[in-house]
KOLMAR-639699 format. One record per residue: x, y, z of N, C-alpha, C in turn; chain; residue number from 1. Coordinates in Angstrom, 2 decimals, padded with zeros to 5 digits, m for minus. Example, Ala and Ser with C-alpha at 12.3 -4.5 7.8 and 13.67 -1.06 7.14 Angstrom:
2
SITE  n_xx  n_yy  n_zz  ca_xx  ca_yy  ca_zz  c_xx  c_yy  c_zz  chaine  num
SITE  013.19  m005.69  007.80  012.30  m004.50  007.80  013.20  m003.30  007.80  A  1;
SITE  012.85  m002.25  007.08  013.67  m001.06  007.14  012.90  000.03  007.87  A  2;
% end
This chain:
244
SITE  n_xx  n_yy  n_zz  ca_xx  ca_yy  ca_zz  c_xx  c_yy  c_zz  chaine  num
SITE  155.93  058.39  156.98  156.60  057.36  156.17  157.66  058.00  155.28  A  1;
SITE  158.98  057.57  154.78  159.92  058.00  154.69  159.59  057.73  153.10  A  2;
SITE  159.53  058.53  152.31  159.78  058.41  150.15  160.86  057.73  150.22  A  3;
SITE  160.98  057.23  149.04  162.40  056.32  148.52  163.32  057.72  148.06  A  4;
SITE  162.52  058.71  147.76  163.76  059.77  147.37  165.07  059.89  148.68  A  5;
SITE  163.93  060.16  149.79  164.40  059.87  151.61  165.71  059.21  151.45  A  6;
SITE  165.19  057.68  151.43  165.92  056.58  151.75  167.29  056.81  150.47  A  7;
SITE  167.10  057.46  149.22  168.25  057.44  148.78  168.94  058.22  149.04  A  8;
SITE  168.83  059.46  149.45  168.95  060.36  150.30  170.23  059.87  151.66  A  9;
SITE  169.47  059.00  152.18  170.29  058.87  153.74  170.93  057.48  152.74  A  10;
SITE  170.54  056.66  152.02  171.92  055.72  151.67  173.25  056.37  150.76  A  11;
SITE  173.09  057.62  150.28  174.32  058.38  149.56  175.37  059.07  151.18  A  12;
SITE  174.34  059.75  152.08  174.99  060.24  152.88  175.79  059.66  153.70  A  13;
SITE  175.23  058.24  153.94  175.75  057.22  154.80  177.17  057.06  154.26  A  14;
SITE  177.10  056.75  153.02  178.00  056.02  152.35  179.64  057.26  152.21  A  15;
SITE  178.97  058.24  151.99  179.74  059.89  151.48  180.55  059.65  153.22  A  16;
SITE  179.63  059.70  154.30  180.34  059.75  155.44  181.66  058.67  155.97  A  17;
SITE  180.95  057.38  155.47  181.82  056.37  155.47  183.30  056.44  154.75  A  18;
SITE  183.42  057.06  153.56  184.15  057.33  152.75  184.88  058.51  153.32  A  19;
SITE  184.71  059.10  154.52  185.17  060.45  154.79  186.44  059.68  155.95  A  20;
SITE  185.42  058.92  156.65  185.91  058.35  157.94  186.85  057.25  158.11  A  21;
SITE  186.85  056.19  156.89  187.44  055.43  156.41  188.39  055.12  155.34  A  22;
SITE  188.07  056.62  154.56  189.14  056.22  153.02  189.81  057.67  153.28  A  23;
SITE  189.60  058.59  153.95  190.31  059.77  154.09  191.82  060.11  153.99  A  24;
SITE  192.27  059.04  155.16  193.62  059.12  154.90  194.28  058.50  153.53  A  25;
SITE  193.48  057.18  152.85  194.67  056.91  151.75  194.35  058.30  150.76  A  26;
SITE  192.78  058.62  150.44  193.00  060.12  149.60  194.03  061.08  150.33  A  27;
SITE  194.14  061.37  150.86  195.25  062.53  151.66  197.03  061.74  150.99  A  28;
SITE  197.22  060.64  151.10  198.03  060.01  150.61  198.89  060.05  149.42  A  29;
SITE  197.27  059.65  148.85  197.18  059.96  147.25  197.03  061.01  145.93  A  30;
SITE  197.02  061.97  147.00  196.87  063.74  146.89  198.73  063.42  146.99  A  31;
SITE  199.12  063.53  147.87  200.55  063.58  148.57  201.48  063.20  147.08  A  32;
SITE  201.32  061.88  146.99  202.20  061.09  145.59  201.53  061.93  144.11  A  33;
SITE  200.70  062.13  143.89  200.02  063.05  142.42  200.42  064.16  142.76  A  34;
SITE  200.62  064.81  143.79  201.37  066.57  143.99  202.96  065.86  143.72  A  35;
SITE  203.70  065.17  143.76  204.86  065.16  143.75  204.57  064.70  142.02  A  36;
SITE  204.15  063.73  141.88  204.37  063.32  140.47  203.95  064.89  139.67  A  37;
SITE  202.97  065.66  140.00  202.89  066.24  139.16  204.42  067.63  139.08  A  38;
SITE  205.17  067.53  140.18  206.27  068.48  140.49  206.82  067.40  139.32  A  39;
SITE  207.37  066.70  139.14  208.02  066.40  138.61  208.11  065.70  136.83  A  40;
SITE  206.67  066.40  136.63  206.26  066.41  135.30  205.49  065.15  134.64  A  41;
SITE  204.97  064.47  136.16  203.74  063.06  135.43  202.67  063.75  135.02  A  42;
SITE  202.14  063.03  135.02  200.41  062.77  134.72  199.57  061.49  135.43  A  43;
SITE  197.94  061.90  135.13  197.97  060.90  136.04  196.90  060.55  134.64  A  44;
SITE  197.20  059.07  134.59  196.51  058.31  133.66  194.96  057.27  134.22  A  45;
SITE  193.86  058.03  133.74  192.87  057.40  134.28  191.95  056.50  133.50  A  46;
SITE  191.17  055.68  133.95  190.78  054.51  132.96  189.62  053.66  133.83  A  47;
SITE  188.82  053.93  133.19  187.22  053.11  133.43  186.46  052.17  132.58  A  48;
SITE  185.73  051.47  132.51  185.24  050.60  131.61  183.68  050.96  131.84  A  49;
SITE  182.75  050.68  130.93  181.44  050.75  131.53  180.91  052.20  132.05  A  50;
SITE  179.94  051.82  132.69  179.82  053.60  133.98  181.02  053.96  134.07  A  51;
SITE  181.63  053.07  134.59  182.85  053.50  135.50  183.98  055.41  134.33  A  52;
SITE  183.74  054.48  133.05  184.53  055.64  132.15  184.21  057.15  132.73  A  53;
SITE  182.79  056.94  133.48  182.03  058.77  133.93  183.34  059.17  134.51  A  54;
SITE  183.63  058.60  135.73  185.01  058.65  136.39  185.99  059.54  135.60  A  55;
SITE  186.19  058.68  134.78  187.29  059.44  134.13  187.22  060.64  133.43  A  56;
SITE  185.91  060.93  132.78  185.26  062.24  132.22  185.05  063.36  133.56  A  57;
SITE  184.85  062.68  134.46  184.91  063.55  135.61  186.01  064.13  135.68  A  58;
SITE  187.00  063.26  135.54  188.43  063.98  136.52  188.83  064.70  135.08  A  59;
SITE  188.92  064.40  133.92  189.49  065.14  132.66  188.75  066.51  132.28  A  60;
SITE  189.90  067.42  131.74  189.06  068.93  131.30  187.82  069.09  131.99  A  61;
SITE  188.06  069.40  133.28  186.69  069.82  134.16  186.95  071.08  134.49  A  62;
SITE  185.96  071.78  134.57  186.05  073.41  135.76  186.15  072.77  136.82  A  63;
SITE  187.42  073.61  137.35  188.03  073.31  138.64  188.46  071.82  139.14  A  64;
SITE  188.76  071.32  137.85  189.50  070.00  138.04  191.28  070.41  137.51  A  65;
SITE  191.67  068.98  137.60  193.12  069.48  137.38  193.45  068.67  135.80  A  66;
SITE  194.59  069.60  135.48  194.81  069.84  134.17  195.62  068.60  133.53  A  67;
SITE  196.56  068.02  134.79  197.21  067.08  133.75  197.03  065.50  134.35  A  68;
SITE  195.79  065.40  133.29  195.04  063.73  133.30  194.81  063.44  131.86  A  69;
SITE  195.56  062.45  131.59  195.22  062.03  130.81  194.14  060.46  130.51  A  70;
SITE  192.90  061.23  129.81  192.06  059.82  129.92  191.72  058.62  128.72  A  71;
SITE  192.27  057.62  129.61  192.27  056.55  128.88  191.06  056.04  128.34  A  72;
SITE  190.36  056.70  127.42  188.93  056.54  126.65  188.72  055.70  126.00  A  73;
SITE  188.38  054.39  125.65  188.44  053.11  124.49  186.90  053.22  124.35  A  74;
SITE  186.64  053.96  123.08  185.06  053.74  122.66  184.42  052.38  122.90  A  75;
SITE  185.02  051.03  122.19  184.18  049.68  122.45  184.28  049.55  124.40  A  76;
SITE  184.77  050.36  125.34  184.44  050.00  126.22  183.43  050.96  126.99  A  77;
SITE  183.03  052.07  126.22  182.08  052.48  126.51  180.65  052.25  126.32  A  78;
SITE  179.88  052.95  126.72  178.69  052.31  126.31  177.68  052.89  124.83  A  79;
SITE  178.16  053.59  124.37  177.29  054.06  122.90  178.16  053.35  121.42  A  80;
SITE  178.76  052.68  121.71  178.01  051.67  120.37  178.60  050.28  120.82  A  81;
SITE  177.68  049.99  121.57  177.01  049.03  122.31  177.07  048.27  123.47  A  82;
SITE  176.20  048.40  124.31  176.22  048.23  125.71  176.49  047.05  125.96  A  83;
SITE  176.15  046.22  125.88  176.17  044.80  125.58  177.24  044.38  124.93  A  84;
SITE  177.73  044.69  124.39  179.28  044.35  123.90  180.33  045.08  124.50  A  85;
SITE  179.93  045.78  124.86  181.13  046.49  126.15  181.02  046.03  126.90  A  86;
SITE  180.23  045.07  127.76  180.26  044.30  128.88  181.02  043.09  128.54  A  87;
SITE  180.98  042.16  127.15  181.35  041.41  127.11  183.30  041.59  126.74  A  88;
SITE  183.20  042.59  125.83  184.42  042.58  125.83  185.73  043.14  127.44  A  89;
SITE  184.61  043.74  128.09  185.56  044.17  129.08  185.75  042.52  129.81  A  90;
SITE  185.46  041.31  129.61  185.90  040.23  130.42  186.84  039.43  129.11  A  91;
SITE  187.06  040.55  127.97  188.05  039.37  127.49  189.53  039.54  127.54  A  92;
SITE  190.55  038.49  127.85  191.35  038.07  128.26  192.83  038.54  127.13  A  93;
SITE  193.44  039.63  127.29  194.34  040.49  126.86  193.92  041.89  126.22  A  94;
SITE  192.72  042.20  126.44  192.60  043.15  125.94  193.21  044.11  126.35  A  95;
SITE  192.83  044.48  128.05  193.86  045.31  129.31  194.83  045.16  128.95  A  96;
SITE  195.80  044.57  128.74  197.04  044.48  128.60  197.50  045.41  126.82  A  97;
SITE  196.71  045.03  125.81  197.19  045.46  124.89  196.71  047.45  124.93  A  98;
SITE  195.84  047.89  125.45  195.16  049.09  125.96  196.63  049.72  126.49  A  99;
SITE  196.58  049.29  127.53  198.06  049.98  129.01  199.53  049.61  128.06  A  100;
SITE  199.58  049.43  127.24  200.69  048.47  126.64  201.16  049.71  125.55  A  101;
SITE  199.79  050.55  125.17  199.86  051.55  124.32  200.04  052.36  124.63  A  102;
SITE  200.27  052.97  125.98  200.19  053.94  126.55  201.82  053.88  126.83  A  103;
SITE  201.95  055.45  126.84  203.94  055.67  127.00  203.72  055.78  128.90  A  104;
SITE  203.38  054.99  129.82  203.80  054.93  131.26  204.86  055.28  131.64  A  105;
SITE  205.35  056.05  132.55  206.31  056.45  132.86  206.39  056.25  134.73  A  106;
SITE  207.68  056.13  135.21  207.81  055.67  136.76  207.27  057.35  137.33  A  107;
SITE  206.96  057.98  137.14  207.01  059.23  138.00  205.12  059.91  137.49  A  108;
SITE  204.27  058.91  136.87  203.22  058.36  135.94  202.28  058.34  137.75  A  109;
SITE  200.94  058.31  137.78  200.20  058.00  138.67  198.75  056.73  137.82  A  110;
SITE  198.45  055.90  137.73  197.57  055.17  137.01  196.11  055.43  137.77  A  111;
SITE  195.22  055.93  137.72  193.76  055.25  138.42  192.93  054.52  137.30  A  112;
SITE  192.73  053.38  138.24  191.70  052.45  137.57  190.40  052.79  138.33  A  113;
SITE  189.08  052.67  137.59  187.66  052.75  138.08  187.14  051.69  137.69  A  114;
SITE  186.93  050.57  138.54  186.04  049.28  138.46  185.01  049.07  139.46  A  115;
SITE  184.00  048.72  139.99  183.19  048.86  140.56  183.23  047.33  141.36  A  116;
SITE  183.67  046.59  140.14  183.38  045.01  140.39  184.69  044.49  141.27  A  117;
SITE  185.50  045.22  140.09  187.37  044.82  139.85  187.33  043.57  139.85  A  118;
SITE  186.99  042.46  138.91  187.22  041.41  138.99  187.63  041.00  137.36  A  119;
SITE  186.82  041.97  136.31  186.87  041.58  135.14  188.61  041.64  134.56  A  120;
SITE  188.63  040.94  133.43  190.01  041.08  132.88  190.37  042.94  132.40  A  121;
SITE  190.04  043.27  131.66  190.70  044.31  131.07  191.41  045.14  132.30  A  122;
SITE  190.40  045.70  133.17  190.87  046.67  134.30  191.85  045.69  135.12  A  123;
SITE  191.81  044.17  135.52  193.19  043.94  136.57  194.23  043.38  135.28  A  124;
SITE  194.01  043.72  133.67  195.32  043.67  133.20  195.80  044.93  133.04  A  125;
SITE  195.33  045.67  133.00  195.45  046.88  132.78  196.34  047.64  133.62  A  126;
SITE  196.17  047.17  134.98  196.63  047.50  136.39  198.43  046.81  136.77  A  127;
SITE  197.66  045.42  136.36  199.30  044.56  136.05  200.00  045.00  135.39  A  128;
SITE  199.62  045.40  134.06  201.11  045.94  132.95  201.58  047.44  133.37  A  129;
SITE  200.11  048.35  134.05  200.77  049.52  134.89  201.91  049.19  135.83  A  130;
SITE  201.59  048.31  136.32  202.69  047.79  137.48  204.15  047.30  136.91  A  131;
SITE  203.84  046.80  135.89  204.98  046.15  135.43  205.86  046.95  134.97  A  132;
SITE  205.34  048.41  134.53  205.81  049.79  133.53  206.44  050.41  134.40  A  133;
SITE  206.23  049.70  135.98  207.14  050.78  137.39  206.40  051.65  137.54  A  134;
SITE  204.83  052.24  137.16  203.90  053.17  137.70  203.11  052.90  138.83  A  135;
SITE  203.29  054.04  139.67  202.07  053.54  140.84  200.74  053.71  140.21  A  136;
SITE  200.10  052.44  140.87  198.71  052.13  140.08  197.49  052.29  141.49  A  137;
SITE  196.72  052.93  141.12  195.33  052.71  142.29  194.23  052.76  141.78  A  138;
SITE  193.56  052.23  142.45  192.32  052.06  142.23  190.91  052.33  142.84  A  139;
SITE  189.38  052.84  142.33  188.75  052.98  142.95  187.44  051.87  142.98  A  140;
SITE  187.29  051.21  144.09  186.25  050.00  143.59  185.94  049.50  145.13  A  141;
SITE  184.97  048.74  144.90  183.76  048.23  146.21  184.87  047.03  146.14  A  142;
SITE  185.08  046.89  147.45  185.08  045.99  148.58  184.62  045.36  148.46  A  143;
SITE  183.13  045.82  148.74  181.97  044.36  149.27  181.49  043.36  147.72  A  144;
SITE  181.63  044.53  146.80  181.46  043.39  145.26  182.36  042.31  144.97  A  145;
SITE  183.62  042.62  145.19  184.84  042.06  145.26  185.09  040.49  145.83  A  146;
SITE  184.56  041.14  147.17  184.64  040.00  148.17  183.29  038.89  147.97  A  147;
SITE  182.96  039.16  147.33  181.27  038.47  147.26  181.24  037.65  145.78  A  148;
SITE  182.18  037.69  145.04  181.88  036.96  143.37  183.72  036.91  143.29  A  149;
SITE  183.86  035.60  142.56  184.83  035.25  142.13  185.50  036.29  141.06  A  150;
SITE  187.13  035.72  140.66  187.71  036.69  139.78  187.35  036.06  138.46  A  151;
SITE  187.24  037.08  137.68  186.90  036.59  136.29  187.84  036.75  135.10  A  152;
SITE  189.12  036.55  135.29  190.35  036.92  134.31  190.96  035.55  134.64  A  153;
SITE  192.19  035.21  133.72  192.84  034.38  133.91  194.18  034.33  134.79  A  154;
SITE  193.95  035.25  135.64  195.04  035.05  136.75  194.33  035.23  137.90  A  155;
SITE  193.37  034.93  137.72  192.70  034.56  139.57  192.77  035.90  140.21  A  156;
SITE  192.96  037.59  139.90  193.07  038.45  140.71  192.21  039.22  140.80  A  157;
SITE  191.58  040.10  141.74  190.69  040.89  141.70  192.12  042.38  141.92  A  158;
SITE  191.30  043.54  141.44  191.72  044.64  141.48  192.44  044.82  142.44  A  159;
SITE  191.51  045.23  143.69  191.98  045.69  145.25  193.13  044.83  145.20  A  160;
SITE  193.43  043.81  145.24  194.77  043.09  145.54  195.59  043.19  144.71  A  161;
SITE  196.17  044.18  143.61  197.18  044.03  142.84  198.01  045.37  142.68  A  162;
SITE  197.13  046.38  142.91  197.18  047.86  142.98  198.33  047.97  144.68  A  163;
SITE  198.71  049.20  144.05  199.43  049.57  145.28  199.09  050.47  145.71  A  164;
SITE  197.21  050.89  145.98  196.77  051.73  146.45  194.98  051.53  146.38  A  165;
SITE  194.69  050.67  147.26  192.79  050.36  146.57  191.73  051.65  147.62  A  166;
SITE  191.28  052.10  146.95  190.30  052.98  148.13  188.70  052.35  147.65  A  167;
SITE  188.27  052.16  148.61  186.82  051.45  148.93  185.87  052.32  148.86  A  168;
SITE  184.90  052.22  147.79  183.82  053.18  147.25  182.65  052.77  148.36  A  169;
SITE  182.70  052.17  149.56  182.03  051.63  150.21  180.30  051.57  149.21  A  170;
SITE  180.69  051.03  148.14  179.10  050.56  147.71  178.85  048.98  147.99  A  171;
SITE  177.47  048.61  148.05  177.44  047.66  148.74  177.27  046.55  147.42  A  172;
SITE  177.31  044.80  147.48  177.39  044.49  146.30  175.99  044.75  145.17  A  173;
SITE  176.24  044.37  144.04  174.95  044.77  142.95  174.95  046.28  142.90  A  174;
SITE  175.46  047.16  143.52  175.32  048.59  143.31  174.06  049.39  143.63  A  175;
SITE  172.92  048.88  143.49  171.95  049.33  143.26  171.61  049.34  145.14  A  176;
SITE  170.62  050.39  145.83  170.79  050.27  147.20  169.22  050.52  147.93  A  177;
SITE  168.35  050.62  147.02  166.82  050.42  147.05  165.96  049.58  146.38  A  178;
SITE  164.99  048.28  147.36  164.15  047.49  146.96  163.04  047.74  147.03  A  179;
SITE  162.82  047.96  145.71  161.06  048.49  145.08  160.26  046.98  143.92  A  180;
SITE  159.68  046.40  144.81  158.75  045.44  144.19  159.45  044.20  143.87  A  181;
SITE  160.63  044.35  144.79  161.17  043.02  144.41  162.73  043.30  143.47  A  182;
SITE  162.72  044.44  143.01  164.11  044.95  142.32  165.05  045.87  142.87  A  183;
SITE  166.15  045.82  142.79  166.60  047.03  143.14  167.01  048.08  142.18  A  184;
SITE  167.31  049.10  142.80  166.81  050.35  141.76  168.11  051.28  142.74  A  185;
SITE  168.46  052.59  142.03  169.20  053.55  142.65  170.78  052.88  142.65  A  186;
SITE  171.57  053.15  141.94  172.97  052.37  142.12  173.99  053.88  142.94  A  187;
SITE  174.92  053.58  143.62  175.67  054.37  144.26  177.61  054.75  143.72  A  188;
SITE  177.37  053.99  142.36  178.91  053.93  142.54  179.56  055.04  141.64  A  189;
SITE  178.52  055.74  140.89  178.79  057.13  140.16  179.04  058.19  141.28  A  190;
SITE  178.02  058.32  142.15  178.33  059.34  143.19  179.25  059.12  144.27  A  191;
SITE  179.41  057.91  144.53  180.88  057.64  145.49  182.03  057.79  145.03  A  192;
SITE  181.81  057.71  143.63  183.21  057.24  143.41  183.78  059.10  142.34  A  193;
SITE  182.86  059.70  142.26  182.65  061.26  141.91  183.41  062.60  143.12  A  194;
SITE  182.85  061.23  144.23  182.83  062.39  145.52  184.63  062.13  145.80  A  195;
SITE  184.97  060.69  146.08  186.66  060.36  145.97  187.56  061.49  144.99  A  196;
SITE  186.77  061.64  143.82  187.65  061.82  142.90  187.85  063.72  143.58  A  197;
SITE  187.04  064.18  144.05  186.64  065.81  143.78  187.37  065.90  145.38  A  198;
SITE  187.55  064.90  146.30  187.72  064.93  147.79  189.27  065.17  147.57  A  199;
SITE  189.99  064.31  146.51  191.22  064.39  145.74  191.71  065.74  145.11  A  200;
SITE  191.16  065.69  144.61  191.39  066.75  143.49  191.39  068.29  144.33  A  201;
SITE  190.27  068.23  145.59  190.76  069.42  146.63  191.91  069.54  147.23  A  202;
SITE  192.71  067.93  147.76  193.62  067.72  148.36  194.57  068.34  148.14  A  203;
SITE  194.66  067.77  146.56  196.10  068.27  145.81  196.50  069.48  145.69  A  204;
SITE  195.19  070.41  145.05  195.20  071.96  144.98  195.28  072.28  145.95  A  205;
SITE  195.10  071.88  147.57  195.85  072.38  148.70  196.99  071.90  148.76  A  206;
SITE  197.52  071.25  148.13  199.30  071.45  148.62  199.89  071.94  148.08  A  207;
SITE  199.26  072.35  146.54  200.05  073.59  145.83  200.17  074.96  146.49  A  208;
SITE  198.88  074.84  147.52  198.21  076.27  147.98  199.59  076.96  149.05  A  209;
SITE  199.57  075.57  149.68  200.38  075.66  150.96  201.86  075.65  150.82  A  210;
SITE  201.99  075.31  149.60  203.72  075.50  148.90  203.67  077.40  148.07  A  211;
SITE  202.63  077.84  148.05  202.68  079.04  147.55  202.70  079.20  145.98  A  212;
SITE  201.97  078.06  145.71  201.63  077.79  143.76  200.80  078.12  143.64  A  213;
SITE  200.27  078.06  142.05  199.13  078.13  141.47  198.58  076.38  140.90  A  214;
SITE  197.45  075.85  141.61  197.51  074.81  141.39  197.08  074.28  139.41  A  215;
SITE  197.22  073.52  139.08  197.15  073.31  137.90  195.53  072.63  137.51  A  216;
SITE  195.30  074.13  137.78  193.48  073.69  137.60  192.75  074.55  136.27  A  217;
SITE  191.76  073.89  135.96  191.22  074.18  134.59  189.64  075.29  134.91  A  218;
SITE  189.81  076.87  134.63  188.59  077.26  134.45  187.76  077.17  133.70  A  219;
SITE  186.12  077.17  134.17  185.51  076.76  133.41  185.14  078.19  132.34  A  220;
SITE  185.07  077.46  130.77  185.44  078.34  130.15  184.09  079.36  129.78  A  221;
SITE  183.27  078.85  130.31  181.86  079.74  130.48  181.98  081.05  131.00  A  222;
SITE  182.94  081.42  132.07  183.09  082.51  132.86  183.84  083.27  132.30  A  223;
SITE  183.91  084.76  132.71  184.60  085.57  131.96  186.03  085.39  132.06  A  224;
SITE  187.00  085.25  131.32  188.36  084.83  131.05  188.91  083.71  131.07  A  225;
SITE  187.93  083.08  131.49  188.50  081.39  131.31  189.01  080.88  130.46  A  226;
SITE  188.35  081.25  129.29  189.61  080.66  127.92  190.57  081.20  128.27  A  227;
SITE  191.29  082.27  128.15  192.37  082.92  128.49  193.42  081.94  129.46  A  228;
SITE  192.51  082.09  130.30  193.06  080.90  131.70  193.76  080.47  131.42  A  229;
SITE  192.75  079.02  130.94  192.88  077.56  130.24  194.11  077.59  129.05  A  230;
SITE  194.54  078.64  128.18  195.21  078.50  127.13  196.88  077.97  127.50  A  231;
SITE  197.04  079.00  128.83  198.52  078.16  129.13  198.74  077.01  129.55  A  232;
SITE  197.72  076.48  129.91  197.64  074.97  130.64  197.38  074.12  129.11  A  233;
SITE  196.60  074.31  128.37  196.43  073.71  126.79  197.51  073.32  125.94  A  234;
SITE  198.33  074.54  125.96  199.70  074.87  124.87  200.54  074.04  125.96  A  235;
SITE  201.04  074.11  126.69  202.14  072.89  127.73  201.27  071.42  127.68  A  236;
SITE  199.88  071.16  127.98  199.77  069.58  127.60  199.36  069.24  126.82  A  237;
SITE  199.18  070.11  125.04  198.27  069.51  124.42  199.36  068.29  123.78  A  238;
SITE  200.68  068.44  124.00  201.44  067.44  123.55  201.54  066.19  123.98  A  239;
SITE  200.85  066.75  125.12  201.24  065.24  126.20  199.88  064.24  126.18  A  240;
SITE  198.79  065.12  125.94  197.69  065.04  126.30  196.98  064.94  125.03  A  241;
SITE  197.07  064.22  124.26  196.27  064.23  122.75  194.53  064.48  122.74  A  242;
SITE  193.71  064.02  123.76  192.43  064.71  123.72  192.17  065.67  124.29  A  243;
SITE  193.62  066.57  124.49  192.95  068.20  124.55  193.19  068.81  123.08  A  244;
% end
């Protein structure tokens, strides 16, 4: 008989494979446009609500992540001071807009949004006023949630359809992907949407590789010389980049 550890087991792998076989090429894509934006002195501006913010802590100041992200962090939409009110406020109606509105966007700018649902207001206003700023905007979010529950903003849009770039976290809807006693339990959209980001983030540092650069990646500063590293990459974005 197979443990539920098992079964979560083969529903991450399933999903990791699906994501290899099916979303591969727009990441390869999207590697492609963030290596040029970053030649030409963008950033890529990332932004989560909920869980989803992990996303963005993922891709920012990581060992062996890349250096110029700037993350769009809004404490009330996180979850430590208060969960429950970060849910509610992420469905209210201009907030996204006044968030992205603050931000200096620029056309040569890369946007990722992390929504799971993509239906709520903040993340598809957020996405719209990216769009409107002339930034390419993408996004990472389920399909199948999407397609399964109405939009919940006042322009009728879900995420995937507004972005000029949606990649499918292939999680299935509710998130959660094991039924134990009647509940489900185990959600998938931290590790799908972890694995996109790092599948990326290899991409790119290979096309610096293959142009004969040094890609613009952050050591971790635990190891011997890593501060050192890290300091020239610090002093060039701490201007750009206010939470370094």
């Amino acid at each position: 008989m197979i443990d539920v550890m098992e079964k979560y087991h083969e529903a991450v792998d399933r999903i990791l494979k699906e994501i290899m076989t099916q979303e591969g090429e727009k990441i390869k894509n999207l590697a492609n446009r963030i290596y040029h934006s970053f030649k030409s002195d963008g950033l890529i501006y990332a932004f989560g609500t909920g869980h989803s913010h992990m996303l963005v802590e993922e891709l920012f100041y990581r060992a062996g992540g890349l250096v110029p992200v700037y993350p769009v962090l809004v404490s009330s939409l996180m979850l430590h001071e208060g969960a429950v009110r970060s849910s509610r406020l992420e469905k209210l109606d201009g907030y996204g807009e006044i968030i992205a509105e603050s931000l200096d966007l620029k056309p040569n700018d890369v946007v990722m949004i992390f929504s799971n649902s993509g239906v709520n207001s903040v993340p598809v206003e957020f996405a719209m006023v990216a769009k409107r700023m002339g930034t390419h905007v993408t996004a990472i979010t389920s399909f199948d949630h999407a397609n399964m529950v109405g939009a919940r903003n006042r322009f009728g849009k879900k995420l995937h359809e507004i972005v000029d770039l949606a990649i499918d976290n292939h999680v299935p809807y509710g998130d959660a992907v094991l039924e134990i006693n009647g509940m489900k339990v185990a959600p998938l959209s931290s590790i799908s949407g972890i694995f996109i980001l790092n599948c990326l983030v290899s991409e790119i540092a290979d096309l610096f590789a293959k142009s004969g650069e040094t890609p613009p990646v952050f050591v971790s500063s635990n190891v011997e010389g890593g501060d050192k590293m890290n300091k020239k990459f610090i002093e060039k974005y701490s201007k750009l980049i206010p939470s370094l």
